[in-house]
C-alpha positions in Angstrom: 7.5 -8.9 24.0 4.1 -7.0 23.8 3.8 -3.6 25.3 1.5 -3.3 28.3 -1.8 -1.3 27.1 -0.8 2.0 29.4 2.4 2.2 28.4 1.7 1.9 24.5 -1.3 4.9 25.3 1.4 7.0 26.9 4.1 6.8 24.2 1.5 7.5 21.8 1.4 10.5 19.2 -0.9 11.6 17.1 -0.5 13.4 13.7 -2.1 14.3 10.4 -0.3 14.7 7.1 -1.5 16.7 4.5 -0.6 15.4 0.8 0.0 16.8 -2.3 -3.4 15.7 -3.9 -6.3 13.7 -3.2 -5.7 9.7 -2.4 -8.5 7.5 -1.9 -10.7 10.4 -1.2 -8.5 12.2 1.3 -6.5 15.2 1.5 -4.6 14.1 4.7 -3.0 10.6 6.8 -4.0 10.7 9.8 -2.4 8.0 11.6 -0.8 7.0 15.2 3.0 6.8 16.4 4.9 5.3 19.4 8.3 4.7 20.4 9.2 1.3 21.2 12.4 -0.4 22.2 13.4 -1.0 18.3 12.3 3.1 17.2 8.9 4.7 16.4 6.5 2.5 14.9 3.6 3.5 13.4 -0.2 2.6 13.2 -1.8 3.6 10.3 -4.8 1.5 9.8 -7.6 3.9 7.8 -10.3 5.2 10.2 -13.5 3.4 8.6 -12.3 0.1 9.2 -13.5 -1.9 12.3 -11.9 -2.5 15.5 -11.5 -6.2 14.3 -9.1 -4.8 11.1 -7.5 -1.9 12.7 -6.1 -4.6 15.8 -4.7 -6.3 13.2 -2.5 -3.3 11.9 -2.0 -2.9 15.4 -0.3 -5.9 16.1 2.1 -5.3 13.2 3.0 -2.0 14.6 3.9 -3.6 18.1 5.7 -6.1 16.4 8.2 -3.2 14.5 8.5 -0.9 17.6 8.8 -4.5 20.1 9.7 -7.7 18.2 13.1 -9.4 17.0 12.9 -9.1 13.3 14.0 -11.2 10.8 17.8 -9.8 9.1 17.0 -7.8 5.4 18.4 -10.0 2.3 19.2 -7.2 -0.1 20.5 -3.1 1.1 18.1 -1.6 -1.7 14.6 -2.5 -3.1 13.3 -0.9 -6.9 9.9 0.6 -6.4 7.1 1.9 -9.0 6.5 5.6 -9.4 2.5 5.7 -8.6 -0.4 8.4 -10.0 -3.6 9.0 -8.3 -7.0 9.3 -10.4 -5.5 12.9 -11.3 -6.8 15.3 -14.1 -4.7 15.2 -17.1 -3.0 18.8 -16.6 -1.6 17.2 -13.2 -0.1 14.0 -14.8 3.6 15.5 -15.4 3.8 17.4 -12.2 2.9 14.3 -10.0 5.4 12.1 -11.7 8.0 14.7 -12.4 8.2 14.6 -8.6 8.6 11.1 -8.6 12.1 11.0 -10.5 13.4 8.3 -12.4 11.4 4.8 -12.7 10.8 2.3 -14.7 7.2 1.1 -13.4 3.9 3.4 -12.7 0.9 2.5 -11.1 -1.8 4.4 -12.2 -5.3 4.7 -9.8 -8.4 3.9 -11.8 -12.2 3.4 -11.0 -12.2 6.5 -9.1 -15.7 7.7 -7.7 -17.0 10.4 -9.7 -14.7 9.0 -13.3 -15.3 7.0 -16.1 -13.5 4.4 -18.2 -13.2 7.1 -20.4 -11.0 8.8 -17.5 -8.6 6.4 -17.0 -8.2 5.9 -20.5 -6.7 9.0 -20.8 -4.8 9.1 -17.8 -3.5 5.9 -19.2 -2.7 6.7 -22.7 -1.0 10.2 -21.4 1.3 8.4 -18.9 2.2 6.1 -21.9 3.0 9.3 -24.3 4.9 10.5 -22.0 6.9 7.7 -20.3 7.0 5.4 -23.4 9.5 3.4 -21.7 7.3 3.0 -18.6 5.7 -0.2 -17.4 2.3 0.5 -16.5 0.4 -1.7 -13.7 -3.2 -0.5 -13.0 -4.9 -0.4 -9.5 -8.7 -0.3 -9.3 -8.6 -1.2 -5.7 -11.9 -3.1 -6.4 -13.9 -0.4 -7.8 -14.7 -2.2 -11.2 -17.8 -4.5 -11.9 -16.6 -7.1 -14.4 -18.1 -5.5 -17.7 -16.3 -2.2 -16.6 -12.9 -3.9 -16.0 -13.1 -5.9 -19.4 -14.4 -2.6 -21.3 -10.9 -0.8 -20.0 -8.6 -3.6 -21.5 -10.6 -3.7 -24.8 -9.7 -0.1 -24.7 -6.2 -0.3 -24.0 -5.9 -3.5 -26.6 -7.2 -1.6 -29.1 -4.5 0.9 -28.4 -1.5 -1.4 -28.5 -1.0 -0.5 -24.6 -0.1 -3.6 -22.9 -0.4 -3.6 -19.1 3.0 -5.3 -16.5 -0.7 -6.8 -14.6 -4.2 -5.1 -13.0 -4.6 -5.2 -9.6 -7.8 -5.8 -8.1 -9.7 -4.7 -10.8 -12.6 -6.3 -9.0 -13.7 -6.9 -5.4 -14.6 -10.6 -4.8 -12.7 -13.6 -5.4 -15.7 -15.0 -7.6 -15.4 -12.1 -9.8 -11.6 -12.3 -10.1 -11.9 -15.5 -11.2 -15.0 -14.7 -13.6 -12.7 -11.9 -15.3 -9.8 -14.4 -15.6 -12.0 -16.6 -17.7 -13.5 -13.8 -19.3 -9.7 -12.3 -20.3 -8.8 -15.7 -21.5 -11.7 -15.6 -23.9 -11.1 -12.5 -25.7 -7.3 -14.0 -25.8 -5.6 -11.4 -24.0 -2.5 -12.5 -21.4 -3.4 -10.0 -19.0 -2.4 -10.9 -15.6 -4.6 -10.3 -12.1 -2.9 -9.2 -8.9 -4.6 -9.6 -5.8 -4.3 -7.1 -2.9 -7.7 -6.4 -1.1 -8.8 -9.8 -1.7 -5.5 -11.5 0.3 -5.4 -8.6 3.2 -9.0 -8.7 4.0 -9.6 -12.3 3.7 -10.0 -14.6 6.6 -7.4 -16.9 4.2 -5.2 -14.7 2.9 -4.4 -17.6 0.0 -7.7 -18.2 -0.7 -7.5 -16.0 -3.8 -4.7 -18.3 -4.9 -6.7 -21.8 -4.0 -9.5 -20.7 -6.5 -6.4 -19.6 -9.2 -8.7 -16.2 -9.2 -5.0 -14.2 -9.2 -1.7 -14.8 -10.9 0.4 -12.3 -8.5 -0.3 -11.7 -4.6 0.2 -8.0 -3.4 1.4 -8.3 0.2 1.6 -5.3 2.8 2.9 -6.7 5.8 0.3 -3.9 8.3 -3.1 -5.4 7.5 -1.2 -8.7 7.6 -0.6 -8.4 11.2 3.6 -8.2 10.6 6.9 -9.0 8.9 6.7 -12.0 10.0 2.9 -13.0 9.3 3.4 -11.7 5.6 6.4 -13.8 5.3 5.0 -16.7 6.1 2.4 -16.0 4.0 4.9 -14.9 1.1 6.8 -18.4 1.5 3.4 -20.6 1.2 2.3 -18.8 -2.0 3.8 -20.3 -5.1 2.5 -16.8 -6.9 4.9 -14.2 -7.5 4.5 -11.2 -4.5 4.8 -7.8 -4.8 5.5 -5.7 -1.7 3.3 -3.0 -1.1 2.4 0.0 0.8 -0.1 1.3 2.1 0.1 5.4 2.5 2.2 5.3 5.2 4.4 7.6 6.6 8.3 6.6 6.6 8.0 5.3 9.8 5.4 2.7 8.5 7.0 2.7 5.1 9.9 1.1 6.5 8.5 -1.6 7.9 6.9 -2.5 4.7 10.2 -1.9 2.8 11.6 -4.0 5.4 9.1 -6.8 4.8 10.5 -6.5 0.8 13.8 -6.8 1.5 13.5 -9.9 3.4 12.1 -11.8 0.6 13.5 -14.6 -1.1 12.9 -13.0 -4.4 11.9 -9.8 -6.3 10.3 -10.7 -9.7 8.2 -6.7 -9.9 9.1 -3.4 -8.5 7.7 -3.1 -5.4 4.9 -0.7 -4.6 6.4 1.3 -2.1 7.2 4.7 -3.8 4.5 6.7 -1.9 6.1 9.5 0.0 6.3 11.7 -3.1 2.3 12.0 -2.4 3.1 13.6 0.9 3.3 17.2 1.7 5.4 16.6 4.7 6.9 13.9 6.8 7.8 12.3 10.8 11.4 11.7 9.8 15.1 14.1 9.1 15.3 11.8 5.6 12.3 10.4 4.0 12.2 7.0 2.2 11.6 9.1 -1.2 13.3 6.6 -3.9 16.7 7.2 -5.6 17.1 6.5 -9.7 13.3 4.4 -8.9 15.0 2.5 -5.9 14.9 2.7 -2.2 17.9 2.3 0.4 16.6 -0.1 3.2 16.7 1.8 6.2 14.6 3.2 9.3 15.0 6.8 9.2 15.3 8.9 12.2 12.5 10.7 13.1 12.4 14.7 13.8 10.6 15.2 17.1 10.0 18.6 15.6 7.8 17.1 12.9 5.8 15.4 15.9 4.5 18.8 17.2 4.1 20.5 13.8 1.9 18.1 12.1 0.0 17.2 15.6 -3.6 16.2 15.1 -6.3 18.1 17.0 -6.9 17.2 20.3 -10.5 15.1 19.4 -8.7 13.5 16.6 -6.2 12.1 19.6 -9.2 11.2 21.7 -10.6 9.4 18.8 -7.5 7.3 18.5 -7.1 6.5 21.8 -10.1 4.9 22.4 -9.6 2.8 19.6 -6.0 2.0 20.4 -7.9 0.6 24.2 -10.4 -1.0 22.5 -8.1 -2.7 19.7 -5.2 -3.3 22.3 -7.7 -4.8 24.0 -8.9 -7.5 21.3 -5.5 -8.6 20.4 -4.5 -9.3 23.8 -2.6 -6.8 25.5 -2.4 -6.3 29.3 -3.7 -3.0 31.1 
């Protein structure tokens, strides 16, 4: 059962969480918090996207904090180690931190870099985890020609990539690139995460064959059990994903991983080694590259510490009215 709009505005917290280094072009999470009759739930959608988004990530917190859930299917899920668009001198440190795993996902197309860049960042992840799968995330920064000139690179270096996740932003050009990839004879496979979570049809991508994996995070999805549903009309592989959450939204997400029918990659939920603090006693920081499916306690403590300036809670109120308001809730 939904929350009434005044009581959700009165349990809600504020906060801002620094990280370690720079992640899509921030230095801190700021995101929202409430306690429902299931624990804290979190809303974390980012602060340029429209009212019309952000309700949506709404409506997946409610349903964590409020809703019946479906029962998890496995106690543990295995998770990738992941690297932002880092300089090369930071490379070890940032997945020293991240402690044993098999998988990394390494940011590329960052604002400001080059192919050049993440050719380097890729071949040094590779020297030094040789044993490492390596999945790439462009997040759709990539025009076709750039995307194709980085796996020409890697081809030529004998580097041969797990998949490449939304190495473009459209659906058109996904598809373009698949054609273009099976011309120079290459296997590499496409993973689809912008273009499912911000489309209108979330299968879409699939229907035009313009992916061969589905990247699901069940937040912009609206909730476990929209992304579910989504998950079970897919005949694509899925990887469960995350979205720089705290471990209040991680373990919904995490949550959302472990109820699926099948894990065929590591999931992308291995995030809070990015953060420079936490809400919770216990974070959901992997073990020997897997994580324990849990909801950890939060520390009230960590409420007032990392509290976001008083304007930033105004800020986040008034959208929490407005997008309460647009998915339906009562006053």
């Amino acid at each position: 059962m939904n929350p009434r709009l005044s009581d959700l505005v009165s349990a809600s917290r504020v906060v801002s969480i620094p990280l370690r280094t720079k992640f899509r072009g921030i230095t801190e999470r700021e995101l929202l918090v409430f306690e429902g009759p299931n624990g804290f739930s979190e809303w974390a959608a980012f602060t340029e996207y429209s009212d019309e988004e952000a309700a949506t990530w709404l409506a997946a917190a409610i349903e964590w904090g409020h809703n019946d859930l479906p029962a998890p299917k496995r106690n543990s899920v295995p998770v990738n180690a992941i690297l932002p668009a880092v300089t090369l001198a930071d490379i070890s440190k940032i997945l020293t931190r991240a402690g044993k795993f098999t998988t990394v996902k390494i940011k590329t197309a960052e604002k400001g870099q080059s192919v050049s860049d993440d050719l380097a960042r890729i071949l040094e992840v590779q020297n030094l985890y040789p044993e490492a799968k390596i999945r790439l995330d462009a997040n759709g920064g990539f025009n076709i020609s750039q995307a194709m000139e980085l796996l020409e690179k890697l081809s030529f270096e004998g580097i041969e990539l797990e998949y490449f996740e939304q190495p473009v932003a459209t659906i058109a050009d996904l598809s373009e690139m698949k054609i273009e990839i099976a011309k120079t004879g290459q296997t590499t496979l496409i993973a689809a995460d912008e273009s499912v979570r911000k489309s209108s049809d979330p299968l879409a991508v699939e229907l035009a064959g313009a992916a061969d994996i589905l990247v699901l995070k069940s937040a912009p999805l609206g909730g476990i059990a929209n992304a579910l549903q989504i998950a079970a009309s897919s005949k694509l592989p899925i990887v469960p994903s995350s979205a720089m959450q705290s471990s209040i939204g991680l373990s919904a997400e995490l949550h959302f991983a472990a109820c699926l029918d099948e894990l065929v990659f590591d999931a992308g939920l291995g995030t809070m080694n990015l953060f420079a603090g936490d809400l919770v006693t216990d974070s959901l920081k992997p073990v020997d590259g897997v994580l324990e499916v849990r909801r950890p306690e939060v520390a009230t403590s960590a409420l007032d510490t990392l509290k976001a300036e008083d304007h930033r809670y105004d800020w986040w109120i008034a959208r929490l009215q407005r997008c309460g308001r647009l998915i339906g809730l009562e006053a």
